[in-house]
Backbone as a ProteinNet text record, in pm:
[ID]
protein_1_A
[PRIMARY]
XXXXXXXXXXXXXXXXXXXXXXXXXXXXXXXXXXXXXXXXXXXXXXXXXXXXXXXXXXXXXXXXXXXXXXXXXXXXXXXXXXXXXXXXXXXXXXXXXXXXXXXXXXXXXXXXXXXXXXXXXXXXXXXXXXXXXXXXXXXXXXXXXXXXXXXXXXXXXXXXXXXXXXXXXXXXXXXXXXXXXXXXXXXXXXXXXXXXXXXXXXXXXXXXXXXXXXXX
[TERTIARY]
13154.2	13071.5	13008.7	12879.9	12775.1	12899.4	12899.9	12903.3	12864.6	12755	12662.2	12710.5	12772.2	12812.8	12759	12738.1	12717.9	12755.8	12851.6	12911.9	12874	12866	12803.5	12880.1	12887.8	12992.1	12917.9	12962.9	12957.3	12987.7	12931.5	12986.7	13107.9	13203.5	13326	13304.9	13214.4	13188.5	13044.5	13001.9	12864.3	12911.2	12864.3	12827.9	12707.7	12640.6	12521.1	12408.5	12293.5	12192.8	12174.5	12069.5	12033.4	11967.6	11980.4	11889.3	11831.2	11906	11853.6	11693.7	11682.4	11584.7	11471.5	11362.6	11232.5	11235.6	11204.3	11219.6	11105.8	11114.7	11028.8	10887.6	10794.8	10692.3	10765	10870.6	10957.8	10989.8	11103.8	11244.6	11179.3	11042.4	10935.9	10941.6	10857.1	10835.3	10929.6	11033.5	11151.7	11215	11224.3	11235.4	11142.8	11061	10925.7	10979	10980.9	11020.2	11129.1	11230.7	11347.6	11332.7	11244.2	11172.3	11109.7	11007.4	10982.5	11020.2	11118	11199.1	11282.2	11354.9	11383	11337	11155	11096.3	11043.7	11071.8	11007	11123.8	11273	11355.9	11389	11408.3	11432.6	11303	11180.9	11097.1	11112	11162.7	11168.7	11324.8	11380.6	11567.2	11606.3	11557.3	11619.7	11740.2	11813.7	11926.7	11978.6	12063.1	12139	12101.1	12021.5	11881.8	11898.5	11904.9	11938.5	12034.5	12061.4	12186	12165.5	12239.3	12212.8	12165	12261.2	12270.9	12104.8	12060.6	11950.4	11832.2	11813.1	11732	11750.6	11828.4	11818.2	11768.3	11813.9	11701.6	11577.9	11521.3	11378.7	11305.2	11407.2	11336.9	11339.1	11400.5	11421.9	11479.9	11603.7	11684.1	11815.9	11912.7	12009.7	12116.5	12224.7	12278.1	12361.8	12375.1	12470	12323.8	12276.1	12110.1	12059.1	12052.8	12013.2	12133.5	12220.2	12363.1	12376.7	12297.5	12265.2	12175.7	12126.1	11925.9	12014.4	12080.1	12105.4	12244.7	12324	12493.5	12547.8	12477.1	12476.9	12310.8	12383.7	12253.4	12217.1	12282.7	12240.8	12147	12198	12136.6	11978.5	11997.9	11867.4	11753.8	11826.6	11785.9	11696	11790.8	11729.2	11611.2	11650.7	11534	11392.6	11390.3	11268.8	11235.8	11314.7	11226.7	11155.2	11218.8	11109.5	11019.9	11037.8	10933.6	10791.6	10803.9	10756.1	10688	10772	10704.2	10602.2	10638.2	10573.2	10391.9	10433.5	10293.8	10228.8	10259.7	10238.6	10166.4	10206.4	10183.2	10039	10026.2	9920.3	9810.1	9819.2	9755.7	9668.3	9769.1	9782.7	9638.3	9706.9	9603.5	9500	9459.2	9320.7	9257.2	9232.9	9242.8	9318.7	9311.7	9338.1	9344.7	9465.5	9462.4	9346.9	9305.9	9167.5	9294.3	9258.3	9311.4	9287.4	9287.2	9222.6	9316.6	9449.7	9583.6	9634.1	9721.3	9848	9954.3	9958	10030.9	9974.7	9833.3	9809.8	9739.8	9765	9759.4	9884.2	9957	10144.1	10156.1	10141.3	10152.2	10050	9949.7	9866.2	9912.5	9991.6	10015.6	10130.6	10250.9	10382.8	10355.7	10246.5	10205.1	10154	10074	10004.5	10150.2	10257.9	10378.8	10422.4	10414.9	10497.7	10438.7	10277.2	10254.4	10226.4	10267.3	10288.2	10353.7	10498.6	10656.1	10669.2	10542.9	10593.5	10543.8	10404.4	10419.4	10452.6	10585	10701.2	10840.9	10891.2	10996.5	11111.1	11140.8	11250.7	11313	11173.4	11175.6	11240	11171.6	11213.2	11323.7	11375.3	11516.2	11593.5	11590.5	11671.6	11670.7	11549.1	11592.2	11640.7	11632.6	11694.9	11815.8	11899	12009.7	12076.7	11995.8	12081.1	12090.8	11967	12006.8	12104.1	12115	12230.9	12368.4	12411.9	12500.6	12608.8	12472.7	12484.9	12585.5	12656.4	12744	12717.6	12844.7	12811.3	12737	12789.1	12757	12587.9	12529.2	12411.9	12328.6	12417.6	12300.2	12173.2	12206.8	12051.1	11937.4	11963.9	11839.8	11839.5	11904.6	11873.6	11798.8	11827	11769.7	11628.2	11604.7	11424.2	11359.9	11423.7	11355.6	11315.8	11425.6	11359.3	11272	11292.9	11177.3	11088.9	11044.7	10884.4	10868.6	10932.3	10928.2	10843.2	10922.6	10886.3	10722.7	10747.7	10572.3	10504.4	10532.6	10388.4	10403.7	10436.7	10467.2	10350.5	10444.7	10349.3	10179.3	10196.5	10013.9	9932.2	10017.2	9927.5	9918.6	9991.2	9990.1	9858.3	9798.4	9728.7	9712.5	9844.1	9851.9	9891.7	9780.6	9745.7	9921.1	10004.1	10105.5	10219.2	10264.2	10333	10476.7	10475.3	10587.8	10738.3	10815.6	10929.3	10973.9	10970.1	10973.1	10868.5	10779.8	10682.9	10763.7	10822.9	10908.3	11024.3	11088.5	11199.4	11127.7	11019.6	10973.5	10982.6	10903.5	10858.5	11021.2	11100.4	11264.2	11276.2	11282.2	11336.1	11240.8	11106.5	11049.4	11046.3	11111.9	11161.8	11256.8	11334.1	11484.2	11466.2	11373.9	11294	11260.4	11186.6	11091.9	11180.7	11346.3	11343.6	11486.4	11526.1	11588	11516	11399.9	11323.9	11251.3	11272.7	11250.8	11340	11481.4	11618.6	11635.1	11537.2	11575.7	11494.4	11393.4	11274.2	11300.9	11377.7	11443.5	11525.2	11657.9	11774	11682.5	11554.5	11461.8	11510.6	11594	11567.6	11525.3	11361.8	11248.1	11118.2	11003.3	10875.3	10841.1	10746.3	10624.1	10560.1	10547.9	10449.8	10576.1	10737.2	10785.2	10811.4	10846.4	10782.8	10685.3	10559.3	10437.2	10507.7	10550.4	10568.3	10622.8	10751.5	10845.3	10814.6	10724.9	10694.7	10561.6	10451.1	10382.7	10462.1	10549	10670.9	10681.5	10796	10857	10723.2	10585.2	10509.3	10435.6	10416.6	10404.9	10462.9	10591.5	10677.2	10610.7	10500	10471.9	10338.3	10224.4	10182.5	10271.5	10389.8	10437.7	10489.1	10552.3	10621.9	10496.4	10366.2	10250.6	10268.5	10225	10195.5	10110.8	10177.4	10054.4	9959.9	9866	9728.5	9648.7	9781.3	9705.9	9707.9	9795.4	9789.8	9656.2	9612	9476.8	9362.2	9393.9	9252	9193.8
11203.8	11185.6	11319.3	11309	11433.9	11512	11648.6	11707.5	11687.1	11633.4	11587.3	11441.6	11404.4	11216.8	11200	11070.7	11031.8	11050.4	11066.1	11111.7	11266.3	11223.7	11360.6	11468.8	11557	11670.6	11750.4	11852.4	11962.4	12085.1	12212.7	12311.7	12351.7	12416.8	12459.9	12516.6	12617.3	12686	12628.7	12526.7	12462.8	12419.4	12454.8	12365.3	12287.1	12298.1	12257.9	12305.3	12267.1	12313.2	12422.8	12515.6	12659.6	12639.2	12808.1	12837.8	12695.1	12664	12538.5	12603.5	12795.7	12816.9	12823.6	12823.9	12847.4	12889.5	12869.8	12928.7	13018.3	13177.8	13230.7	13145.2	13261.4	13214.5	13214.4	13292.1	13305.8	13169	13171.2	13091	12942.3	12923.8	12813	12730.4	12863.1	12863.4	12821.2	12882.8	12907.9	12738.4	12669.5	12527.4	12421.5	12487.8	12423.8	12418.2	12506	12487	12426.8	12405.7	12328.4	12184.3	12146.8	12044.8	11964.3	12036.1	11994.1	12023.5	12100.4	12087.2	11977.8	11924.4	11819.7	11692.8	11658.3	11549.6	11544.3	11611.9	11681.5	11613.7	11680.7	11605.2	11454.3	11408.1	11250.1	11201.5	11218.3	11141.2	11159.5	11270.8	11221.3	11170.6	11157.6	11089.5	11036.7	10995.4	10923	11046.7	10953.4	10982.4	11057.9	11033.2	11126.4	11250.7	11268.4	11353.5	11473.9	11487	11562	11608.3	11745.9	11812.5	11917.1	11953	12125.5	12222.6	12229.3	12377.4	12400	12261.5	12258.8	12280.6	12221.9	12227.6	12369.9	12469.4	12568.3	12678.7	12638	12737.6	12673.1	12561	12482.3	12541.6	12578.2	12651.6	12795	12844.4	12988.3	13024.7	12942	13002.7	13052.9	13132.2	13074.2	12977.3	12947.2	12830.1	12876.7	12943.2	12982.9	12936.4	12981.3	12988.1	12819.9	12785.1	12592.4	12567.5	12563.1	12489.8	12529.2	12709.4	12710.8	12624.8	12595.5	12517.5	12329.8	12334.3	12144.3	12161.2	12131.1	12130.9	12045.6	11929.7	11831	11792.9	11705	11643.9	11566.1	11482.4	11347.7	11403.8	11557.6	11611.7	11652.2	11732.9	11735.8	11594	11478	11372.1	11316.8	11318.5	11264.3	11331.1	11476.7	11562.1	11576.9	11531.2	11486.6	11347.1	11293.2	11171.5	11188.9	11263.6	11297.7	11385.7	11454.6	11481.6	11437.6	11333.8	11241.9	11142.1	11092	11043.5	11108.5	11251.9	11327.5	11323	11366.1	11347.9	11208.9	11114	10996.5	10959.9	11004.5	10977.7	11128.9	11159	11277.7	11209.6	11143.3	11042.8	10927.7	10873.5	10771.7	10782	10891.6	10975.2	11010.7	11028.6	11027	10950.5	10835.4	10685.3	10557.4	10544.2	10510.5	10322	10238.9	10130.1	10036.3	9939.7	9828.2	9701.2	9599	9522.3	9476.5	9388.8	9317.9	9353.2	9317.6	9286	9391.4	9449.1	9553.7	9508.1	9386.7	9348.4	9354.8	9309	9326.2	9475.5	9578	9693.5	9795.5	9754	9821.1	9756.2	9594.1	9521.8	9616	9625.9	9705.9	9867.2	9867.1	10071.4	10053.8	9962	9990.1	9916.6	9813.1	9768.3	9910.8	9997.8	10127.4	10234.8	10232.6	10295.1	10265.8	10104.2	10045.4	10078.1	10059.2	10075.8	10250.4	10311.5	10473.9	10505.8	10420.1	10461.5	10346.2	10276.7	10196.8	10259.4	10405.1	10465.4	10589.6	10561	10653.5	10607.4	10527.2	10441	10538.9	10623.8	10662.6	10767.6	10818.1	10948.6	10828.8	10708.2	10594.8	10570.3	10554	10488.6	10639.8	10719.1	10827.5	10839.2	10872.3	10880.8	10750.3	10662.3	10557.1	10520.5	10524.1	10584.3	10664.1	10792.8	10857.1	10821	10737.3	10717.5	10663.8	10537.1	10458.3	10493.6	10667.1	10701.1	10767.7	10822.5	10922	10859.8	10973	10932.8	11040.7	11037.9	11135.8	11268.1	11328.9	11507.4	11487.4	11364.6	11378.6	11268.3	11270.8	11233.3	11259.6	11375	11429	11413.4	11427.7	11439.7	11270.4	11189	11052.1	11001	11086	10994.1	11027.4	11228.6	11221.7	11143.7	11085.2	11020.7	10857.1	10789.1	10691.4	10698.2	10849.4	10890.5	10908.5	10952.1	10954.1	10789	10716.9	10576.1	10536	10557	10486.2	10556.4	10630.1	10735.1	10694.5	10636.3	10581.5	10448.7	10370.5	10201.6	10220.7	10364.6	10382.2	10401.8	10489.8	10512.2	10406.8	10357.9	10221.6	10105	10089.1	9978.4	10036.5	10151.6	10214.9	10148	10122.9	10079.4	10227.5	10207.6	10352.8	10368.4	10214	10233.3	10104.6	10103.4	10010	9991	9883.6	9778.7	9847.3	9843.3	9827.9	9736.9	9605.7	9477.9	9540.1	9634	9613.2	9763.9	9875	9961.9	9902.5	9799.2	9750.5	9675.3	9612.4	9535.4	9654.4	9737	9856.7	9918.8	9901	9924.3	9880.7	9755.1	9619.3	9627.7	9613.5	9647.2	9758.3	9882.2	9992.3	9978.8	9911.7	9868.6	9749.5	9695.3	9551	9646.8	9696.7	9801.4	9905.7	9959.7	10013.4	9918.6	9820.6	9674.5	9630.9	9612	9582.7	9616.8	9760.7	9848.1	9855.6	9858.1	9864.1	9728	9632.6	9475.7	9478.5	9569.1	9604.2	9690.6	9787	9875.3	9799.2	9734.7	9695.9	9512.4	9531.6	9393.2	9283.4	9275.8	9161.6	9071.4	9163.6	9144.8	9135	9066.5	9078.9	9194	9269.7	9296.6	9195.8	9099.6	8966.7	8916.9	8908.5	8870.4	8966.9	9127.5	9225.5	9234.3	9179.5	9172.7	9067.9	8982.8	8835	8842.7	8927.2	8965.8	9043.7	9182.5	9297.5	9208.5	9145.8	9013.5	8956.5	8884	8821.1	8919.6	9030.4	9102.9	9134.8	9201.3	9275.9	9182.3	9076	8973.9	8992.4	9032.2	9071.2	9129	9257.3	9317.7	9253.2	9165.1	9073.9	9008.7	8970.8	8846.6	8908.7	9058.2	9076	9158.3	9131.6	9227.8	9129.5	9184.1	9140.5	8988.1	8892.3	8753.3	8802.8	8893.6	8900.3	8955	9038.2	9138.4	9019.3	8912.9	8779.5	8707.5	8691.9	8611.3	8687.2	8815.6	8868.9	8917
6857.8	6978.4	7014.2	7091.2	7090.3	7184.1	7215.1	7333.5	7407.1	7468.8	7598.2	7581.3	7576.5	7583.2	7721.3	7768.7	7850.9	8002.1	7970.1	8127.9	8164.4	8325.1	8410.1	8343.6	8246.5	8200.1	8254.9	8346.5	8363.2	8319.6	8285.2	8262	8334.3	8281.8	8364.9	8474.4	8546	8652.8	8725.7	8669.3	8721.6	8872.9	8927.4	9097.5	9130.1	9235	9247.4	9131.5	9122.8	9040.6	9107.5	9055.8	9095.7	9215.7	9320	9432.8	9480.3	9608.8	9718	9766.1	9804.6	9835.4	9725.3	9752.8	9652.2	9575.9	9407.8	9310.5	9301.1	9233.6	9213.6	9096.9	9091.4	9011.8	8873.8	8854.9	8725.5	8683	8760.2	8788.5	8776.8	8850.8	8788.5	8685.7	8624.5	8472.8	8393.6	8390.7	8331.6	8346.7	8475.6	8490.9	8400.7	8436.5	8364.1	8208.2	8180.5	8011.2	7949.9	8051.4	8021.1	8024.5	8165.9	8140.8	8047	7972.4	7880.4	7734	7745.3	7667.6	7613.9	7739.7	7726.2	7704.5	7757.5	7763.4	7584	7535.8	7368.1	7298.6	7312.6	7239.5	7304.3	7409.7	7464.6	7359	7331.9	7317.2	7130.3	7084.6	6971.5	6890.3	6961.6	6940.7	7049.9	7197.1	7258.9	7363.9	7399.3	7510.8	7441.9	7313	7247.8	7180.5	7169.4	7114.2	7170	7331	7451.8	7445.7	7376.9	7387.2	7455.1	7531.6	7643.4	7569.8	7462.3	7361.7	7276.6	7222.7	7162.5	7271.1	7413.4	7513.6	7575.3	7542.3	7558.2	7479.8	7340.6	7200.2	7271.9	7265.4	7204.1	7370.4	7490.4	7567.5	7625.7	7514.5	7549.7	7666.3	7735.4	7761.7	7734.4	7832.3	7756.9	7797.2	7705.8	7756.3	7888.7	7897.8	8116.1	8157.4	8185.6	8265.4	8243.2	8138.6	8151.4	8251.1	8258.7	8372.1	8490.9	8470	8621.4	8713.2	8608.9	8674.5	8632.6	8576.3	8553.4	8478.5	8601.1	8520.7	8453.9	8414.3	8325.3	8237.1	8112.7	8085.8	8189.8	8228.4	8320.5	8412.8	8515.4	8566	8591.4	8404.9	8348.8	8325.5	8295.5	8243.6	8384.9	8452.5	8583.6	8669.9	8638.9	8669.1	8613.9	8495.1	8377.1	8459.9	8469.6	8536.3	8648	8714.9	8911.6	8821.7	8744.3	8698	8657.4	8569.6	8478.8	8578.8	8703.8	8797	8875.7	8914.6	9003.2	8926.6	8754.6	8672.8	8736.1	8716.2	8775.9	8853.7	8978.8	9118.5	9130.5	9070	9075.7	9055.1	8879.8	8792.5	8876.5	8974.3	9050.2	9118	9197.4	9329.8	9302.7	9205.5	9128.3	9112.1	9079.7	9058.5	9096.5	9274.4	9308.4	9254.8	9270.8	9193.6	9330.8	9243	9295.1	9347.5	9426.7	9452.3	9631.2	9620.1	9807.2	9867.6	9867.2	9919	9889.5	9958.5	9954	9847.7	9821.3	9697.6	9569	9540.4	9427.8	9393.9	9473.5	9458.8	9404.3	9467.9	9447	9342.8	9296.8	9147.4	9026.7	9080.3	8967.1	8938	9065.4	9018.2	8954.8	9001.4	8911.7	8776.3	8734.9	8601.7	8550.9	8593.7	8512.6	8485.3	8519.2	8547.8	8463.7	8438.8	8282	8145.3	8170.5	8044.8	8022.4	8114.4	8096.8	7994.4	8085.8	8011.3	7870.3	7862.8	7738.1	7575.2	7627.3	7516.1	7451.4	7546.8	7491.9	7494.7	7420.1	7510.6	7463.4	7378.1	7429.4	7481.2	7575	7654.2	7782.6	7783.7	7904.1	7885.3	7788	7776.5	7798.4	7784.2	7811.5	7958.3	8022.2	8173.4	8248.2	8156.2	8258.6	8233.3	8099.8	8135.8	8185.2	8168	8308.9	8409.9	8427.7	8608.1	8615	8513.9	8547.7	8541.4	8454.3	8424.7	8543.1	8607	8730.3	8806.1	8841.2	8922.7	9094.2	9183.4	9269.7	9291.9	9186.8	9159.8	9141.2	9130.2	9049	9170.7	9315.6	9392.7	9469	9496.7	9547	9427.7	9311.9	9232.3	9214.7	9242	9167.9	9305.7	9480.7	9545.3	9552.1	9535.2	9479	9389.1	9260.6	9185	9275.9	9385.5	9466.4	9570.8	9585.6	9676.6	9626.3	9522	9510.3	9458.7	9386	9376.8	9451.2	9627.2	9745	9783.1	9749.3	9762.2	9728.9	9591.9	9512.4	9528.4	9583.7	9615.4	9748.6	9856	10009.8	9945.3	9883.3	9875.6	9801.8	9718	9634.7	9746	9847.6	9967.9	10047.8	10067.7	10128.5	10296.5	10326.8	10513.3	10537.6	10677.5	10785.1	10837	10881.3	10979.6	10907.7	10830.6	10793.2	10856.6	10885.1	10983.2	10921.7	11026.9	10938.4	10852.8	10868.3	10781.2	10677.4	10668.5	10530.2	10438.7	10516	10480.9	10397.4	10431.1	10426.2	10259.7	10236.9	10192.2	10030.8	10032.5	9967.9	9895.3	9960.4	9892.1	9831.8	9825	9792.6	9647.1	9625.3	9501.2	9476.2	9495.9	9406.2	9327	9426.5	9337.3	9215	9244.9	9126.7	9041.6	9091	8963.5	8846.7	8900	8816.3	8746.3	8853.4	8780.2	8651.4	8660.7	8596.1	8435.4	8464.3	8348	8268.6	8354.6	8267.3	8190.3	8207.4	8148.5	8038.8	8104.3	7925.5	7840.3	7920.2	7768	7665.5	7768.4	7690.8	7593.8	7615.7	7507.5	7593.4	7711.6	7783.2	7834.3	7815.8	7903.5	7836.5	7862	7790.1	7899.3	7856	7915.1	8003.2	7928.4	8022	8167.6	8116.3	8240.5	8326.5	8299.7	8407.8	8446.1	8446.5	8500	8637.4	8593.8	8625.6	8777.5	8713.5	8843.8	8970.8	8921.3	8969.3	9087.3	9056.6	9096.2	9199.6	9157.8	9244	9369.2	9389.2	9460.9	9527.4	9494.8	9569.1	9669.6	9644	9777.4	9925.7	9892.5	10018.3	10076.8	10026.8	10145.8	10206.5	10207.6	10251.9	10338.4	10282.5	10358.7	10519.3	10487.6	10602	10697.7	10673.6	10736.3	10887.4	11020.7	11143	11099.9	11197.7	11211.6	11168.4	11252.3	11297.7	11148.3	11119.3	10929.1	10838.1	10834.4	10731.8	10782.6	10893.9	10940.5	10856.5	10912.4	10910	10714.6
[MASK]
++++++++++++++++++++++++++++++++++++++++++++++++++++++++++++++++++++++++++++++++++++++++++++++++++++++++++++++++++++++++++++++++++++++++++++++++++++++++++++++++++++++++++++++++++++++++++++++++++++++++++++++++++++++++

């Protein structure tokens, strides 16, 4: 079994990830490259692919210094994904998705999301096992990755003031959405019935809009 197996392993003296305050323009960089360091090997071997020791040659650091910045793979794994999303939601914002309804808008941005992550699937299948691997030590970074989720669900809905019932609504298909992905990795799933579903769930937020926003 790899050294990086699946479970959150930590380095022996790892705590939190590095500096809570601002990283220099360095310290950046230096993230930056581990980053894609990692998104380089996930995409050409998958989950297991991702070993610390190798993501530290292939980014010139060294291996204390990767565990300072991500004390696990999972860590790292999960951190490539807010990443990978953050690219995303940039992407997004540029080209804003078309659609009448607040539903078939959030349906058209998390469909452009799928077929993102579908041509690379096993940079996808790597971060989404981690998520699922993650345990405590690895919650703050797993709840940014639902936060920007919820970001790009909010801006593809493009409501000025959304309801709490339509907040509440917008959860509920984050949690579909990455339910969802995990059913298309593991071949559970077509493409055509994640369309299907994702369709399904994004109605909610129509449904839970004020009387007066369903009239008009």
């Amino acid at each position: 079994m790899p050294a990086d197996a699946h479970r959150t392993k930590a380095a022996p003296d790892a705590g939190r990830a590095e500096p809570a305050s601002p990283l220099t323009e360095r310290q950046e960089a230096r993230r930056r490259r581990i980053l894609e360091a990692c998104a380089r090997l996930a995409s050409r071997g998958g989950f297991d692919a991702v070993q610390m020791r190798e993501v530290a040659e292939s980014s010139q650091v060294a291996l204390g210094t990767l565990y300072r910045y991500f004390p696990s793979k999972i860590h790292l794994l999960v951190a490539t994904m807010q990443d990978q999303l953050e690219h995303l939601h940039a992407t997004l914002r540029k080209k804003p998705p078309a659609g009448e309804t607040a539903a078939e808008r959030v349906a058209g941005t998390l469909m452009r999301a799928f077929r993102a992550l579908q041509r690379d699937p096993l940079l996808a299948d790597a971060m989404v096992r981690a998520l699922t691997f993650a345990d405590r030590s690895v919650s703050a970074e797993v709840e940014q990755v639902f936060r920007r989720t919820t970001a790009i669900i909010l801006d593809a809905t493009d409501l000025a003031d959304p309801t709490p019932e339509q907040l509440s609504a917008v959860r509920v298909i984050g949690h579909t959405w990455h339910s969802t992905l995990i059913t298309w990795l593991s071949g559970r799933a077509s493409i055509e019935q994640v369309g299907a579903d994702i369709e399904t769930v994004c109605r909610l937020i129509d449904l839970t809009a004020p009387p007066r926003s369903r009239q008009s």
